[in-house]
C-alpha positions in Angstrom: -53.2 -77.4 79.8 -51.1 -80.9 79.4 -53.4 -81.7 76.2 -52.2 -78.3 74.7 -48.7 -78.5 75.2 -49.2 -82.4 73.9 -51.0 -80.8 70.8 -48.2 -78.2 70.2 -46.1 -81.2 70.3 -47.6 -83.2 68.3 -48.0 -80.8 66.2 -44.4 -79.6 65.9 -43.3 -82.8 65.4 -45.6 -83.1 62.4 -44.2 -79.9 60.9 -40.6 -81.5 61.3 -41.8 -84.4 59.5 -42.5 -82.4 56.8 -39.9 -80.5 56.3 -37.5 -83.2 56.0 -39.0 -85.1 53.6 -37.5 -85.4 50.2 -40.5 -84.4 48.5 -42.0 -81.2 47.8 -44.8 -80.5 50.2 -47.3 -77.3 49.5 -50.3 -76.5 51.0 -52.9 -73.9 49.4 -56.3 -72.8 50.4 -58.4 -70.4 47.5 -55.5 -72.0 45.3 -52.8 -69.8 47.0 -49.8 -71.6 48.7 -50.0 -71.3 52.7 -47.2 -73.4 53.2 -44.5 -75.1 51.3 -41.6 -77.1 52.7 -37.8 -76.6 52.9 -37.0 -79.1 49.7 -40.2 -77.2 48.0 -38.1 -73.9 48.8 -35.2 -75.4 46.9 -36.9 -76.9 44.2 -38.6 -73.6 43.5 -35.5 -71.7 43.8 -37.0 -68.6 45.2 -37.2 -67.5 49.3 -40.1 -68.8 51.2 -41.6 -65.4 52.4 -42.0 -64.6 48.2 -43.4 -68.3 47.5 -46.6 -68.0 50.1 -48.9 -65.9 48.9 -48.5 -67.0 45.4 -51.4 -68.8 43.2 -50.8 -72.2 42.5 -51.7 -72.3 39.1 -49.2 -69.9 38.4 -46.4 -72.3 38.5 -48.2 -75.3 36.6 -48.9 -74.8 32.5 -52.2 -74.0 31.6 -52.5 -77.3 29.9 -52.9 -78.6 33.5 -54.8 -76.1 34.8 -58.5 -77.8 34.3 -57.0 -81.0 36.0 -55.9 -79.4 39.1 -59.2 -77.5 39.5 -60.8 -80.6 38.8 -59.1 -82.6 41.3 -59.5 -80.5 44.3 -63.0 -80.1 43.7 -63.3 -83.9 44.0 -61.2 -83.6 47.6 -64.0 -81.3 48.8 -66.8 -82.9 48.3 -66.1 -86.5 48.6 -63.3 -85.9 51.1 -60.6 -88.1 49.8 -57.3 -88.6 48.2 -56.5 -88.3 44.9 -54.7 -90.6 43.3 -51.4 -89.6 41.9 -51.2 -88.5 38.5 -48.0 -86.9 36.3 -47.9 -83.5 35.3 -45.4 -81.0 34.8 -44.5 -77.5 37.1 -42.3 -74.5 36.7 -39.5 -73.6 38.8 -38.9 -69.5 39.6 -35.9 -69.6 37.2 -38.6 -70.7 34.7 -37.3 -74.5 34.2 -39.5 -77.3 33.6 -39.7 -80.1 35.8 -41.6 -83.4 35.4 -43.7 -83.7 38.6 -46.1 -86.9 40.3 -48.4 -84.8 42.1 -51.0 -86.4 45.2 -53.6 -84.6 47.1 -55.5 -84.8 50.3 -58.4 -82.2 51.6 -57.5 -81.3 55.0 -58.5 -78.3 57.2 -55.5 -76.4 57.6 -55.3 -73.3 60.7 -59.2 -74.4 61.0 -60.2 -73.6 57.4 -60.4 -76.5 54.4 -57.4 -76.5 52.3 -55.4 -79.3 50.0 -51.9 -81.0 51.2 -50.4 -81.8 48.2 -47.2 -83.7 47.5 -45.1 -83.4 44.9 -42.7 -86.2 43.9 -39.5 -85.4 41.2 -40.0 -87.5 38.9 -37.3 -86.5 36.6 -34.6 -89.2 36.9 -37.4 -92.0 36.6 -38.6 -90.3 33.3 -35.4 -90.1 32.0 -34.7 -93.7 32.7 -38.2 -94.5 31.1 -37.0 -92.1 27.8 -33.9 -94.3 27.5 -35.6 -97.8 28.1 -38.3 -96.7 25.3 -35.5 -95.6 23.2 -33.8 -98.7 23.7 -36.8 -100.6 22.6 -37.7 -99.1 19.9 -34.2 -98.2 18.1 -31.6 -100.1 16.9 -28.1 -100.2 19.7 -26.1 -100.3 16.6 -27.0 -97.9 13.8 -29.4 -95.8 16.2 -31.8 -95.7 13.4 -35.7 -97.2 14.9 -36.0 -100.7 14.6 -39.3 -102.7 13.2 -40.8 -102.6 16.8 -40.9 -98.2 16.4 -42.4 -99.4 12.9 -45.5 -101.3 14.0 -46.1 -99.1 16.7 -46.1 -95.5 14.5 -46.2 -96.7 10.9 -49.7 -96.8 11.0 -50.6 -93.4 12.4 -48.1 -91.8 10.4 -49.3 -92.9 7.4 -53.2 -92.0 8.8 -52.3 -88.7 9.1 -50.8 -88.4 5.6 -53.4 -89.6 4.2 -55.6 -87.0 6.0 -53.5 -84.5 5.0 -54.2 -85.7 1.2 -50.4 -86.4 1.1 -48.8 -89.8 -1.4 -46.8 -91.3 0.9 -45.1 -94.6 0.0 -42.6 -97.2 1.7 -39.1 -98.7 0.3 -38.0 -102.3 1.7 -34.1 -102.1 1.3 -31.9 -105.5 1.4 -28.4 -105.4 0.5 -26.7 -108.3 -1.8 -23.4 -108.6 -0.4 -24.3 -108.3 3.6 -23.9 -112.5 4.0 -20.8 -112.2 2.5 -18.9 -109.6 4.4 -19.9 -111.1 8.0 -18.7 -114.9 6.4 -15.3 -113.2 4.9 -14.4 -110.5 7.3 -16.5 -111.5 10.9 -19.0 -109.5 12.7 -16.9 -106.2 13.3 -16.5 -105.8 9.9 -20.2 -106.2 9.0 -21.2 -104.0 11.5 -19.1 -100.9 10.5 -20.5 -101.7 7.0 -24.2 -101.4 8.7 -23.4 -98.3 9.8 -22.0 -96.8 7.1 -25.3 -97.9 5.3 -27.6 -96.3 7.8 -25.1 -93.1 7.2 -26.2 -92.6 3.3 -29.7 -93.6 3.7 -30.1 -90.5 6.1 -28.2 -88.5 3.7 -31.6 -86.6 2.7 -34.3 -87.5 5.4 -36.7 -84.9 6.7 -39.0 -84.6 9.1 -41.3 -86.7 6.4 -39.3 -89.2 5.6 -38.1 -92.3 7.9 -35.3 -94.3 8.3 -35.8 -97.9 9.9 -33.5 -100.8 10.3 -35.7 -103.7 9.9 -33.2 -106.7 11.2 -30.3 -108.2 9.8 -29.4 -106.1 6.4 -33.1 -105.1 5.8 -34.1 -101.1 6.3 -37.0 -99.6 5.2 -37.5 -95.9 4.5 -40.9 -94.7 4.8 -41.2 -91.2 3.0 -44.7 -89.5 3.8 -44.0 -86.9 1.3 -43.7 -88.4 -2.2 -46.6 -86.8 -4.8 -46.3 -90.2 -7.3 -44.8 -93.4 -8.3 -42.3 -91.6 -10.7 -40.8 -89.4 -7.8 -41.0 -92.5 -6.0 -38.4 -93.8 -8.6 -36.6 -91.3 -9.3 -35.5 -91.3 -5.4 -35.1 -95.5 -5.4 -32.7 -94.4 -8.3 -30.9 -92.1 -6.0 -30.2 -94.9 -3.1 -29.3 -97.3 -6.1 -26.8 -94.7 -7.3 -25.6 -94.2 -3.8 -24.8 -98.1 -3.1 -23.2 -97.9 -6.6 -20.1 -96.6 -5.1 -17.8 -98.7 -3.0 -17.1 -98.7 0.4 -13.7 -98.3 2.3 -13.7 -100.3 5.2 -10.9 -100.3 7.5 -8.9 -99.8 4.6 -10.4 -102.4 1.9 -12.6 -101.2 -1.1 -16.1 -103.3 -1.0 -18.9 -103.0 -3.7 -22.3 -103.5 -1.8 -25.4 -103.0 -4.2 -28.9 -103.0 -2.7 -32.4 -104.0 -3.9 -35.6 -102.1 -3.6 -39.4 -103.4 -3.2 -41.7 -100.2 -3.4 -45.6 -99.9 -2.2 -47.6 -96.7 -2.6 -50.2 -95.9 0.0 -53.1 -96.5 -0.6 -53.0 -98.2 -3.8 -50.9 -101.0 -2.7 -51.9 -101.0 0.9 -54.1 -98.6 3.7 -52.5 -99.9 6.5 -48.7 -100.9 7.4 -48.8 -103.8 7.6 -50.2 -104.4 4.1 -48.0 -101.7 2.9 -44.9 -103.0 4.6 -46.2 -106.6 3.0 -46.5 -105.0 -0.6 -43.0 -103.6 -0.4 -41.6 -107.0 1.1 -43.1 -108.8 -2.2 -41.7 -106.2 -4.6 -38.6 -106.8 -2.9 -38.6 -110.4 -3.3 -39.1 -109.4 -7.3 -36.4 -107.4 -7.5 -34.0 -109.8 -5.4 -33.9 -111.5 -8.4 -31.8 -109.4 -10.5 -30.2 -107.5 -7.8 -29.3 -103.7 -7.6 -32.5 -102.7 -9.4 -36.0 -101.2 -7.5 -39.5 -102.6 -8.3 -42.8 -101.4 -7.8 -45.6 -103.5 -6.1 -48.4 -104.7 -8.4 -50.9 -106.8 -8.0 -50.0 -109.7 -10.2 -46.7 -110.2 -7.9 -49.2 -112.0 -5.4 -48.9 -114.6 -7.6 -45.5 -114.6 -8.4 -45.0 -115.2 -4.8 -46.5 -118.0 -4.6 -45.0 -119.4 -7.6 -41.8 -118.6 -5.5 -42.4 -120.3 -2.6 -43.8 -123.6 -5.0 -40.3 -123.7 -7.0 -38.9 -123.3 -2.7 -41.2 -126.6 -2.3 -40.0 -128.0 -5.3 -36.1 -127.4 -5.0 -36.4 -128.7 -1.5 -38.4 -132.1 -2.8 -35.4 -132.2 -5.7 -32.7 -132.1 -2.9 -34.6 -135.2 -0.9 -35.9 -137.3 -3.6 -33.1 -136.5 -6.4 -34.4 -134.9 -9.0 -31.6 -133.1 -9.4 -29.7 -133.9 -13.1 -26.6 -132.9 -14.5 -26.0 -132.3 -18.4 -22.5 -131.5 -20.0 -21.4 -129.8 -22.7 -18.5 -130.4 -24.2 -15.3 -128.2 -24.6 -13.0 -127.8 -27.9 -9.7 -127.5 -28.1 -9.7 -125.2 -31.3 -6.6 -125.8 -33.1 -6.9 -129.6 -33.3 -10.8 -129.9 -32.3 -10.2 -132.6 -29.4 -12.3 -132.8 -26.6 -10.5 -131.3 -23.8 -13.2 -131.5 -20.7 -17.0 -130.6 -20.1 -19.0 -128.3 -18.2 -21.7 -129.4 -15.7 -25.1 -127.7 -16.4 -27.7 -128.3 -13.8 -31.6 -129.5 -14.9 -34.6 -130.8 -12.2 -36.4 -133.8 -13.5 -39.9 -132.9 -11.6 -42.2 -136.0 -11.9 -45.2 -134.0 -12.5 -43.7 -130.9 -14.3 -41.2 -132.8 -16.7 -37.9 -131.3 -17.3 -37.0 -127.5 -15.9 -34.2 -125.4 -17.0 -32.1 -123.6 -14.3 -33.5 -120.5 -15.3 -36.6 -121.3 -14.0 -35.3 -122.4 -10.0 -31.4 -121.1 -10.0 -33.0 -116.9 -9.5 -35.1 -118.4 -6.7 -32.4 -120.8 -4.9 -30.0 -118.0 -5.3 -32.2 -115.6 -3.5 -33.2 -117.8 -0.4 -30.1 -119.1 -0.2 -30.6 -122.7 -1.3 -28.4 -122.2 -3.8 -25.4 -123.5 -1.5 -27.1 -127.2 -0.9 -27.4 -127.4 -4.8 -24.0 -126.1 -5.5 -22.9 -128.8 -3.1 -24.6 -131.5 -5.2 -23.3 -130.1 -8.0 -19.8 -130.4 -7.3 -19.9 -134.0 -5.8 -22.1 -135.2 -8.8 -19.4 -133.9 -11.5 -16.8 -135.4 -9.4 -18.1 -138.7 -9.4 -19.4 -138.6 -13.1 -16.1 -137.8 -14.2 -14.8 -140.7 -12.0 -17.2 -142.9 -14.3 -16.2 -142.0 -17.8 -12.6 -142.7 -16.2 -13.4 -145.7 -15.2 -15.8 -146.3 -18.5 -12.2 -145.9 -20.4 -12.9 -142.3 -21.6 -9.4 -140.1 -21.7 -8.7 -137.8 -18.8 -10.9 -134.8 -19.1 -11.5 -131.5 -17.3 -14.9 -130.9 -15.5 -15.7 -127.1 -15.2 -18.3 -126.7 -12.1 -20.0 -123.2 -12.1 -19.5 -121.3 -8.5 -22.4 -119.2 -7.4 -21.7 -116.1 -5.1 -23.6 -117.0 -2.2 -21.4 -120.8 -2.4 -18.3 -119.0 -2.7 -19.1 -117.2 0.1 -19.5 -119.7 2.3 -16.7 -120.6 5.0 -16.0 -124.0 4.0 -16.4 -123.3 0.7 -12.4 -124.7 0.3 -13.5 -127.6 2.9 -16.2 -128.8 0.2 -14.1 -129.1 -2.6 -11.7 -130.8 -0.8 -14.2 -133.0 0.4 -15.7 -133.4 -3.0 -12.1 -134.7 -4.1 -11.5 -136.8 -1.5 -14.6 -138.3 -1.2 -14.4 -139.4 -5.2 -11.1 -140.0 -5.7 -10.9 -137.6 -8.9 -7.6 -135.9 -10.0 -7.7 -132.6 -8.3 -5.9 -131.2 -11.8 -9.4 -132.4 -13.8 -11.8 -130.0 -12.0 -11.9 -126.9 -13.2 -14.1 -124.1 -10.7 -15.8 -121.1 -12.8 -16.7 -118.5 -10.7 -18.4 -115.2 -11.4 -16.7 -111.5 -11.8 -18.4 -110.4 -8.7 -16.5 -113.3 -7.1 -13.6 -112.7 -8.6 -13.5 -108.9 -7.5 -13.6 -109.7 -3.8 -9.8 -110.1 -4.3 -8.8 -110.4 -0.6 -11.5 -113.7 -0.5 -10.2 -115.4 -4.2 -6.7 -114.9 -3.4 -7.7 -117.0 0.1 -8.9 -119.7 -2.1 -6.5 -119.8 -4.6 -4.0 -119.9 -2.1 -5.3 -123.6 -0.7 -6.2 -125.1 -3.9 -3.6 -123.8 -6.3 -1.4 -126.4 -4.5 -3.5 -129.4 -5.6 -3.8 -128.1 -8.9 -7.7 -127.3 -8.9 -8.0 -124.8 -12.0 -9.6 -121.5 -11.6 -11.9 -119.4 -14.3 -13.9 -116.5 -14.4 -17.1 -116.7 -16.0 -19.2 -114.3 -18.1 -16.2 -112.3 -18.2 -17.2 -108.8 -19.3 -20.3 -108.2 -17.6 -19.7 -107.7 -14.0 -17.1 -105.5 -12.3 -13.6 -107.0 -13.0 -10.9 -104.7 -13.5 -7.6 -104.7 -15.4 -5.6 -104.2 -11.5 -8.1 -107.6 -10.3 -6.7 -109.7 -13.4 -2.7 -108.9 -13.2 -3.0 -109.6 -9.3 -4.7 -113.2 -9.7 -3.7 -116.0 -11.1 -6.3 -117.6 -12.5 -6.3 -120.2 -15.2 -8.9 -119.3 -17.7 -11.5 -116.5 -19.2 -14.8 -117.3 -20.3 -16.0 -114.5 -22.4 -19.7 -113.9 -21.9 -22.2 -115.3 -25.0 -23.5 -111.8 -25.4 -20.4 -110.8 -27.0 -19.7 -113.7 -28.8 -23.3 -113.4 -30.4 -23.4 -109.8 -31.3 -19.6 -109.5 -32.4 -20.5 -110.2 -36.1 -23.1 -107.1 -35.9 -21.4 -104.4 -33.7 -17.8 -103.5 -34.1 -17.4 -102.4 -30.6 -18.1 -106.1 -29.5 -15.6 -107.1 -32.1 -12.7 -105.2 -30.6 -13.5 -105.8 -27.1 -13.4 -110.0 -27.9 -10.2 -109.2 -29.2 -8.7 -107.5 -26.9 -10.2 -109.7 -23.9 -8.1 -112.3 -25.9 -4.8 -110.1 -26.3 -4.9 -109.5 -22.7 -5.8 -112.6 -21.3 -2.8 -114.5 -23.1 -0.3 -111.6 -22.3 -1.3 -112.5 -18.6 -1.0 -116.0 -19.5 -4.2 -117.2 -19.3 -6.4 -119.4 -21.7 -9.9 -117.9 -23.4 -13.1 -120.0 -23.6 -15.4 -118.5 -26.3 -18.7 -119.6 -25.2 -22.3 -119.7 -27.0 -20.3 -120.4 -30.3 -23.3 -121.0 -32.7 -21.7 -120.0 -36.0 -19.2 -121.2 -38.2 -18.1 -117.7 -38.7 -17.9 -116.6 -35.3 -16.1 -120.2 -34.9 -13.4 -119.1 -38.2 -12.7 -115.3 -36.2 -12.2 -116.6 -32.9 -10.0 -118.7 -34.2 -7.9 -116.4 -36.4 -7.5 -114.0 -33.4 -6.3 -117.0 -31.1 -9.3 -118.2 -28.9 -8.1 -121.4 -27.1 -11.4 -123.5 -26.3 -14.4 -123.1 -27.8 -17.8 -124.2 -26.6 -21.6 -123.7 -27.7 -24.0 -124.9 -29.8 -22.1 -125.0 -33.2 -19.9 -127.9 -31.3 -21.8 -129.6 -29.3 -25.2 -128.9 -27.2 -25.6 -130.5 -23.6 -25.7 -134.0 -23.5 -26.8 -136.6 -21.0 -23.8 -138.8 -19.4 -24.6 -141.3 -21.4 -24.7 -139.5 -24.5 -21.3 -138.2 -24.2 -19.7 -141.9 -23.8 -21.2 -142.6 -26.6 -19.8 -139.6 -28.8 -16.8 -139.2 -27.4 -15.7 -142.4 -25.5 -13.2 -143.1 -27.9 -11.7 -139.6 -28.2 
């Protein structure tokens, strides 16, 4: 009698047990439920007395339904535990809840049956979601990152190709990104970000990808382009799209983008050949900026020529083989020499002289354009120092700026250094910066600000083929305008050039500033400049480049 009553005990306490446990506890025999706890009741949403009775497999999706049979099969005949595993379950109200479900054979009111406890998994899952998301997107512009990009690149494009469907992948960087973060700090360069990944997802569909790579590099990978002239007629799209300027916190900005484009399969069967492909075209079109170029096969080659003139810019900078020619500058009323303009060479000991055309596109692209600029400026300084002290009158020395240089935050720092440290007149050097550089108003009124003082002259360079407006020239107060060769060359042939020489000088001297007419190769372009007022002339016609020495020699007595 004592052992039954300790039984029912025991027994009653079990059942307590149960039914205060947090998880859902059901127990089912033939694969009906026999018994289900008090949080299984709540869970399920329906009264106990209309739960028992039920089959189990009515509240699980079919797609489980072989697993659970499976399972308890296992429990009978080897008599153990199941390990958990994670499936899904519907609720009476017919909601889906993500479910860790264990099970144990037992005999249950003397006949087998299976204890099975279910755990609510869905906070942990959610928490998983999020963690995954955060891994494999971007916290800033939500878009996937490059991790989401190795890990599903490669199927994705698998099952393109399966699905005999072109697919093909863009590598995006954007020209001006350095520049905003330098100029305007971090908050500003990441509401530009943003506003990126905003019009590249102007026309994704489910085919078509979106990825921030890192830094200002995205990719879009578009699993639904039929050849390489679709392919370019959408890379013409983004190029249109990053034609047009931003507004950022109330200032206008002009960023235009570069394109490398690989086709699958030609140019690659897996992504990480493709994405290599693209980043190789990329590098190609880097080099003239706001253009898109496809992969082929020769640009292996070109990249490694690219990374050889890297080797050899960064031997030039060690070992100085960095050389500077000048060519001189006319005054053209009276034909005195009136300064020079530094023109950068590499004296390679194996390769003999190179022109900047072949190393300036590459050290402007990776950035080692800033280290040369540097030289530059110090080595005009100090040359102009010597022909001083060699006797030579006082002369300007006109330095060419590049973008990424300007850029820089002690851009200002370095030519005050470059003064200091050579003792030159800050009145004789003469900067000559780009139009891009001088349309970043907010940035050259900055520097004009600290320098004017000193008397450092300003000039734009090339004017006419960048993005200068009327509005940018009557706001700054620069000193000179060097009117790009192209027009000077072709003004004899085309009317249109004509006029606009003409009026470049009209306007230019109603603003008070002085006109440099460079690549001068004619004596008749040199008599029409000079009938319509053109103040310095400079080109072949006068005077080619000359070494230091050579220009002592020619003009030391001027």
């Amino acid at each position: 009698m004592e052992l039954d009553e300790r039984l029912i005990e025991d027994a009653n306490c079990y059942r307590r047990l149960v039914e205060m446990s947090f998880d859902t506890i059901v127990i089912y025999q033939d694969y009906k439920i026999v018994f289900i706890n008090d949080t299984g009741v709540r869970i399920m949403g329906a009264p106990r007395e209309q739960l028992l009775g039920q089959p189990i497999l009515r509240f699980i999706p079919p797609a489980y339904h072989a697993l659970i049979q499976e399972r308890a099969r296992y429990m009978f005949t080897v008599g153990k535990q199941t390990e958990p595993v994670e499936i899904e379950v519907n609720t009476m109200q017919g909601q889906t809840l993500e479910v860790e479900v264990t099970g144990i054979a037992i005999t249950y009111e003397r006949a087998p049956a299976v204890l099975t406890i279910i755990r609510d998994i869905q906070g942990r899952k959610r928490q998983q979601r999020e963690m995954e998301h955060l891994a494999y997107h971007d916290s800033l512009t939500g878009l996937p990152n490059r991790r989401w990009f190795e890990r599903h690149a490669f199927s994705l494009l698998q099952h393109a190709e399966e699905n005999d469907r072109q697919a093909c992948l863009f590598f995006i960087d954007f020209d001006m990104f350095k520049h905003v973060n330098d100029s305007f700090g971090h908050q500003f360069g990441d509401l530009l970000l943003q506003e990126i990944s905003n019009r590249l997802l102007d026309d994704m569909t489910e085919h078509r990808h979106c990825i921030r790579m890192g830094g200002d590099e995205f990719a879009l990978l578009l699993l639904d382009i039929r050849s390489e002239e679709e392919a370019f007629r959408h890379s013409e799209r983004i190029l249109e799209k990053f034609r047009l300027p931003f507004e950022l916190m109330g200032i206008p900005f002009h960023s235009t983008c570069s394109i490398g484009i690989a086709m699958l399969p030609e140019h690659g069967a897996t992504s990480y050949k493709l994405l290599k492909s693209a980043d190789i075209a990329l590098h190609q079109a880097k080099l003239s900026r706001n253009c898109a170029i496809m992969y082929s096969h020769h640009m292996e080659q070109h990249s490694m020529n690219v990374l050889t003139i890297i080797s050899d810019i960064h031997q030039a900078l060690r070992q100085g083989w960095l050389v500077l020619h000048y060519q001189p500058q006319f005054h053209m009323e009276t034909g005195k020499l009136l300064g020079t303009e530094a023109l950068i060479r590499l004296q390679h000991p194996d390769k003999g002289m190179l022109s900047p055309g072949s190393f300036i596109p590459v050290a402007e692209m990776t950035g080692l354009i800033v280290p040369i600029g540097r030289w530059i400026l110090f080595e005009a300084c100090r040359q102009n120092m010597r022909w001083l002290g060699m006797g030579m009158p006082p002369m300007t020395i006109s330095v060419n700026i590049a973008m990424r240089q300007f850029q820089e935050n002690d851009f200002v720092q370095s030519v005050f250094a470059a003064l200091q440290e050579t003792g030159m007149p800050a009145e004789l050097l003469e900067l000559e910066i780009t139009e891009s550089c001088a349309s970043d108003t907010p940035k050259l009124e900055q520097v004009l600000h600290e320098l004017r003082p000193l008397g450092v002259q300003i000039s734009i360079d090339d004017f006419g083929t960048g993005y200068s407006s009327l509005s940018h020239l009557s706001r700054l107060r620069v000193d000179k305008l060097k009117i790009d060769r192209s027009f000077i060359v072709q003004m004899l042939e085309h009317e249109r050039d004509e006029n606009l020489v003409r009026t470049i000088i009209s306007i230019a001297h109603n603003l008070n500033m002085k006109v440099v007419a460079e690549g001068m190769e004619t004596h008749l372009q040199a008599h029409k400049l000079k009938g319509w007022g053109c103040d310095i002339a400079q080109g072949y016609f006068y005077a080619k480049p000359q070494k230091p020495e050579q220009i002592y020699e020619l003009y030391g007595s001027a």
